[in-house]
C-alpha positions in Angstrom: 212.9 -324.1 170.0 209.6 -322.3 170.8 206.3 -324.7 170.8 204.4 -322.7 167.7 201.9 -325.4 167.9 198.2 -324.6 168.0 195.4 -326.3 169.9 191.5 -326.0 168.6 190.3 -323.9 171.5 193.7 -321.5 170.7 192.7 -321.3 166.9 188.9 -320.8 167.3 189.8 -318.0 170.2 192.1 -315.8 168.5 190.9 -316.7 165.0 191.8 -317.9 161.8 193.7 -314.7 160.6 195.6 -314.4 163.6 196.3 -318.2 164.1 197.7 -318.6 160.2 200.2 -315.3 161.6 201.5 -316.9 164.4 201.9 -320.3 163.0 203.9 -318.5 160.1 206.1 -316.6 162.9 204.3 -313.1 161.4 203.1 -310.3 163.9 198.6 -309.6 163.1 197.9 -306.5 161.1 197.7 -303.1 163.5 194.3 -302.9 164.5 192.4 -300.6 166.9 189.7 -302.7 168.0 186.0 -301.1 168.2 185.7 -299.1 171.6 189.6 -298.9 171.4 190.6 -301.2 174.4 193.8 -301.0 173.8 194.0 -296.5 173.6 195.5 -296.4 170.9 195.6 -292.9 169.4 192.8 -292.5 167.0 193.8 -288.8 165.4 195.3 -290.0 162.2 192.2 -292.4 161.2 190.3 -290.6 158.5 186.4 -290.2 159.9 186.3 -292.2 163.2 183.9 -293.4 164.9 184.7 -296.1 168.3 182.2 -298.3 167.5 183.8 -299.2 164.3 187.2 -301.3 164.0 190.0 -300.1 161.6 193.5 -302.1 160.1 196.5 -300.7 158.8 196.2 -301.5 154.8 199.3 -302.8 154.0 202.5 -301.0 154.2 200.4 -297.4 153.1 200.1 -297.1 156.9 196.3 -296.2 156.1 193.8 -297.1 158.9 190.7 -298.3 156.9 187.7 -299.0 158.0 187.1 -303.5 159.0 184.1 -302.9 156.8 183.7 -301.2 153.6 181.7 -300.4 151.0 182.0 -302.3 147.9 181.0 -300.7 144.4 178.3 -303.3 143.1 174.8 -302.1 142.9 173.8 -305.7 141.6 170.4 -305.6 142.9 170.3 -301.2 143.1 167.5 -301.9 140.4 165.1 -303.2 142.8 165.2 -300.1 144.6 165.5 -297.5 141.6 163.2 -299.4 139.0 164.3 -299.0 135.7 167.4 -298.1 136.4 169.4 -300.9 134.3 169.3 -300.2 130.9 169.9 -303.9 129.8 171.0 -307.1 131.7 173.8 -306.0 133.6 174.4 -304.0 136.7 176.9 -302.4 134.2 174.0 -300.9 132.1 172.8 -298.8 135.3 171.7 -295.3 134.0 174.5 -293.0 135.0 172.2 -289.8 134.6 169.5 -291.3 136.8 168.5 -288.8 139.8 166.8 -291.1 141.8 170.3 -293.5 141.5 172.5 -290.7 142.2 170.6 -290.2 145.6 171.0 -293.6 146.1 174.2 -294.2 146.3 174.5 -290.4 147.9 172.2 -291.7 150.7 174.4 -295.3 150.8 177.5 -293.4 151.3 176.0 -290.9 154.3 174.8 -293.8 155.9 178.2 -295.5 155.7 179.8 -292.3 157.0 177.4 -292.1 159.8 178.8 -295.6 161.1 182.9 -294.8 160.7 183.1 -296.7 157.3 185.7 -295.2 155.4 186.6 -297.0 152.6 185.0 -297.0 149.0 186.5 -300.1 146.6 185.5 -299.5 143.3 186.2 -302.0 140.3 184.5 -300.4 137.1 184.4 -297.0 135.4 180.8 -296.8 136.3 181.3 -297.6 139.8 184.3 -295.1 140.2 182.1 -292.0 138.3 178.9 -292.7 140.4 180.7 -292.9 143.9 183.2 -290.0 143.2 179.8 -287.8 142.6 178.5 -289.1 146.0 181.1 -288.2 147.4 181.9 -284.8 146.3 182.7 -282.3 148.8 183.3 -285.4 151.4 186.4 -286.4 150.2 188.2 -285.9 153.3 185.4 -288.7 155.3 185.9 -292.0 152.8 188.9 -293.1 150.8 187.7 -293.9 147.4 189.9 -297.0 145.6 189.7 -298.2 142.4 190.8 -300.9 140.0 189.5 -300.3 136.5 188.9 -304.3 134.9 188.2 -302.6 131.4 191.4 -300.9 131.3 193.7 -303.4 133.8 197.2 -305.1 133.2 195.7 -308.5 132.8 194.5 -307.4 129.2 197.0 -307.6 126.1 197.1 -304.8 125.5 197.8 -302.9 128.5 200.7 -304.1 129.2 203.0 -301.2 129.1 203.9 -298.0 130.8 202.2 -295.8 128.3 198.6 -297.5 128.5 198.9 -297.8 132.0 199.5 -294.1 132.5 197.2 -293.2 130.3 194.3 -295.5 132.0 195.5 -294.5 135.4 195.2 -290.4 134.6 191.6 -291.0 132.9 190.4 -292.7 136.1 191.7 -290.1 137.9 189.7 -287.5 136.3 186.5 -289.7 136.6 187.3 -290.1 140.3 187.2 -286.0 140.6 190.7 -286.7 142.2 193.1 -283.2 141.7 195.9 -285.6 142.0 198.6 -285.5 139.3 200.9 -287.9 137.9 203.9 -288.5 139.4 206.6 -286.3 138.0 208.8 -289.1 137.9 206.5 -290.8 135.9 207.2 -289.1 132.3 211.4 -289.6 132.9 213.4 -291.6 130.3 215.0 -294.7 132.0 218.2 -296.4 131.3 219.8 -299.6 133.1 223.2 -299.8 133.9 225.3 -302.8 135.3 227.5 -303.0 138.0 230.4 -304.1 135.9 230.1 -302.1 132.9 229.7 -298.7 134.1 228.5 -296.2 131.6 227.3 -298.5 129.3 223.4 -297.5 129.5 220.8 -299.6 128.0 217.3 -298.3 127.5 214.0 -299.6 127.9 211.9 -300.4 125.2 207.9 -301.1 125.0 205.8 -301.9 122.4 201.9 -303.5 122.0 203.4 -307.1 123.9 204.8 -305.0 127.1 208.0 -303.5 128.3 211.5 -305.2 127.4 215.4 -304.9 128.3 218.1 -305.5 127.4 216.4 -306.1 123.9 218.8 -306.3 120.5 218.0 -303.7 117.8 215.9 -303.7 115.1 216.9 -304.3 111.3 215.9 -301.8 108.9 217.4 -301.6 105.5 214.7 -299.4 103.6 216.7 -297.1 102.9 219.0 -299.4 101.3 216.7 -300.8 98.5 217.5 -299.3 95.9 221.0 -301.0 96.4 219.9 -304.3 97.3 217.8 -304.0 93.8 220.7 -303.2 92.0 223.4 -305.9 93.2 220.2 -308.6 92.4 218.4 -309.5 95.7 215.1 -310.6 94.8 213.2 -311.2 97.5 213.0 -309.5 100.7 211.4 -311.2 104.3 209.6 -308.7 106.6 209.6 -310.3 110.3 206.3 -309.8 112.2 207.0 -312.4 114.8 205.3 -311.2 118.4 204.2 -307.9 116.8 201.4 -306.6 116.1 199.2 -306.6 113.0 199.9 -303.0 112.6 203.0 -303.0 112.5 203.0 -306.2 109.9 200.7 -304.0 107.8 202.6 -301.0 108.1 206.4 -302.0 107.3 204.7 -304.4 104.9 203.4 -301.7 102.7 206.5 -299.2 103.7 208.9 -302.0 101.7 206.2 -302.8 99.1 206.0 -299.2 98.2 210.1 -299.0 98.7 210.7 -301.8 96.0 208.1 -300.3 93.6 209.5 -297.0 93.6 213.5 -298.4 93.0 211.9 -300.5 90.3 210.6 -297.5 88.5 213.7 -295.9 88.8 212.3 -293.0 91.5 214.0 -292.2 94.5 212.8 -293.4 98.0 209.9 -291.2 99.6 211.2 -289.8 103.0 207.8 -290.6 104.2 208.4 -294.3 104.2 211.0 -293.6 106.6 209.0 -291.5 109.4 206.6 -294.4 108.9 208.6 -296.5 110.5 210.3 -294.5 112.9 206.7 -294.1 114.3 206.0 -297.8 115.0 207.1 -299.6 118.4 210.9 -300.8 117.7 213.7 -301.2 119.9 215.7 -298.8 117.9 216.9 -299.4 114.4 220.0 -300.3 113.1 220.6 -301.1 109.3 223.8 -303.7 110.8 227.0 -304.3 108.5 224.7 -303.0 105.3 226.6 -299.8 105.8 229.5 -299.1 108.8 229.5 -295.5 108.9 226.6 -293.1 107.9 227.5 -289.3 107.0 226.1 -286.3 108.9 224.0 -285.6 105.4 222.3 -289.0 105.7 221.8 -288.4 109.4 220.4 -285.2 109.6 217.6 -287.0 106.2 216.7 -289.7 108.6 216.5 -287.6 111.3 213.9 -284.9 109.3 211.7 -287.8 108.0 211.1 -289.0 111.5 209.8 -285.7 112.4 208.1 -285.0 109.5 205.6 -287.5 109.9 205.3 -288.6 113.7 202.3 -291.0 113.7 200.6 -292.9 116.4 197.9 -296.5 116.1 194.3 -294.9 117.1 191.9 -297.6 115.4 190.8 -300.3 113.0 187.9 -300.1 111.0 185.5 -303.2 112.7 182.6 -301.7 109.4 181.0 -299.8 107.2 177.6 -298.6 106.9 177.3 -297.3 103.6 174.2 -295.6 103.7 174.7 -293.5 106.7 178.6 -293.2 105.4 180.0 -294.0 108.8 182.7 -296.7 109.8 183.0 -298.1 113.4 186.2 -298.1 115.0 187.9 -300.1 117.5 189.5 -297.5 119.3 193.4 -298.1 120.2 194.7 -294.9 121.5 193.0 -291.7 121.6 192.2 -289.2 119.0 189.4 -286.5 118.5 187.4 -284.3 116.2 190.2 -282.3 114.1 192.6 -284.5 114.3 194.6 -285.5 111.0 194.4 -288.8 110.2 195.6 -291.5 108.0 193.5 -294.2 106.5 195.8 -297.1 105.8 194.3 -299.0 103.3 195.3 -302.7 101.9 195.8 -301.2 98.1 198.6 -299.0 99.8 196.4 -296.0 98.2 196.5 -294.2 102.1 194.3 -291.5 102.4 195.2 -288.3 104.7 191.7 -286.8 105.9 190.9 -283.7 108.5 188.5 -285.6 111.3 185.4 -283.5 111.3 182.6 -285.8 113.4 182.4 -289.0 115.7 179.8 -290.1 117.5 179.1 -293.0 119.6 177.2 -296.0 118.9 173.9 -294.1 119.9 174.3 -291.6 117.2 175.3 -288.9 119.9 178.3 -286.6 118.8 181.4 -286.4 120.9 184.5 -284.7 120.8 187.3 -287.4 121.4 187.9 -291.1 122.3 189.4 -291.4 124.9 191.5 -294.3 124.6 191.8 -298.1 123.9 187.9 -300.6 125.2 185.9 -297.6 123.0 183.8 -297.9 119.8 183.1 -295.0 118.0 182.0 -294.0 114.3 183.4 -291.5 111.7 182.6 -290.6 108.5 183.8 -293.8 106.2 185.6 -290.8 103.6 185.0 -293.6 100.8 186.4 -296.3 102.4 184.6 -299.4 101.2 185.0 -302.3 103.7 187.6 -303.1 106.1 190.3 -304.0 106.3 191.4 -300.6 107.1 193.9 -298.8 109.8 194.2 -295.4 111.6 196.6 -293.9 112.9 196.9 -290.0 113.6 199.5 -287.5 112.7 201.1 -285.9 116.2 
């Protein structure tokens, strides 16, 4: 057996990061050294310069550059006064001249030297170093993680608000790049030993799931339960969310009122759910066999009122007759919307202004971390929801 051991003057020669590879049997990360000792071809490494010493990243097979440029500008406001807006590097004036030549003068002087990699960690830092550099994307790979908008946050966790985070920081980035086209397929799993027997994915607020049993829903059966006796109906929110609580809460309240007063069950109630995250319905042994007619009904009410979560009224200002929102998904100015209210009295409105919390008007929210403010349309106080018509 080979002698792996290591003596001091061995470690403190070749390193740490090349002692811990040997000791764990793993060959060092491709380098070409500074000066290139070794001749190793140099044509492939994005904005080269021999003085500077480059590593394969990973398995991307991307020669970056030993040192890089991170994205803080912690202590930027020494050298741009004025340019933090409050206490944190994060309040740095995005508009501010003198900062944009800053970090336009910080990335020149990094090219200059070979550097040629950019790691960026906020929204602010990926906007102010895609502008520096614009029309120099082909010297510096710019690289991002996005901590407002990152997996380690509830509610992130699933395909849909991660592609939806990941094609917003791409337009901030000024990267042409487009989603994968794989990205938007449908998924199944299959098993070795049941062929054919395809079981979907399913995702809701809490994250992605298989291999998930279906979902109980027996509102359209009410009217019967009513009539043989049943009394008393349990709606199951475990490891949901609180819209979903509210909404199939208030979908059976108004289900049970309307069978009590003898009317007939609102198709509406229906689409409601059928826009919330499930894992697929199933109303079990209430009914083995359903016809074409009552098909082709449950089938129109899901169209007919396709709905997704966009925001939950955080308050009112009565006065200026705006509420502030907690933004969950996006939506923008004339967009139909639903205000789900406790009383069950929902109110469909036609969104006609939002601004931000500076009083300046914008379009659109772009997505879940925002706060913005829309007319309160007589709400009162929260509690209220939103969700959007699609």
């Amino acid at each position: 057996m080979a002698d792996n051991r290591l003596t001091r003057r061995d470690f403190v020669k070749t390193g740490a990061a090349t002692a811990a590879a040997v000791a764990a049997g793993i060959a060092p990360t491709y380098t070409v050294y500074a000066g290139n000792p070794g001749n190793e071809k140099t044509d492939g490494i994005l904005n080269y310069n021999e003085q500077m010493e480059y590593r394969r990243a990973g398995k991307t097979n991307l020669m970056v550059s030993a040192v890089s440029l991170g994205g803080h500008w912690k202590r930027v406001n020494a050298v741009v006064p004025g340019l933090f807006q409050g206490a944190s590097w994060l309040s740095a004036d995005l508009t501010s001249p003198d900062f944009e030549k800053n970090r336009y003068d910080v990335v020149t002087q990094c090219i200059e030297r070979g550097i040629n990699y950019v790691d960026a960690c906020t929204m602010q830092e990926v906007i102010m170093y895609a502008k520096a550099l614009k029309d120099r994307r082909d010297k510096m790979y710019l690289g991002w993680s996005w901590y407002e908008r990152e997996g380690h946050l509830h509610e992130q966790c699933n395909v849909k608000n991660f592609m939806e985070a990941l094609d917003e920081s791409h337009g901030l980035s000024g990267c042409d790049q487009k989603r994968h086209p794989l990205a938007d397929r449908v998924y199944f799993l299959e098993e070795k030993e049941r062929p054919g027997e395809r079981m979907p994915v399913f995702e809701d607020e809490h994250g992605t799931y298989i291999m998930n049993s279906k979902d109980l829903r027996a509102i359209e059966h009410v009217h019967r339960l009513l009539d043989i006796g049943v009394d008393c109906l349990k709606i199951e929110g475990r490891t949901k969310s609180h819209y979903y609580v509210a909404r199939t809460a208030q979908s059976y309240r108004q289900a049970i009122d309307s069978a009590a007063a003898g009317q007939a069950l609102d198709p509406k109630l229906i689409g409601a759910l059928e826009n919330l995250s499930h894992r697929g319905y199933t109303d079990g042994f209430y009914q083995r066999r359903h016809s074409d007619e009552h098909q082709n009904y449950i089938s129109g009410s899901s169209r007919s009122h396709r709905q997704e979560f966009v925001g939950e009224v955080l308050e009112i200002d009565q006065d200026q007759g705006l509420m502030t929102i907690d933004v969950k998904n996006r939506f923008q100015v004339g967009d139909r919307l639903e205000l789900i209210l406790p009383d069950g009295k929902n109110r469909e409105i036609r969104l006609t202004h939002m601004e931000d919390l500076e009083g300046k008007a914008i379009d659109a929210a772009p997505g879940n971390g925002h706060i913005v403010r829309i007319p309160s349309e007589g709400v009162c106080s929260p509690p209220a929801l939103i969700s959007r018509f699609l």
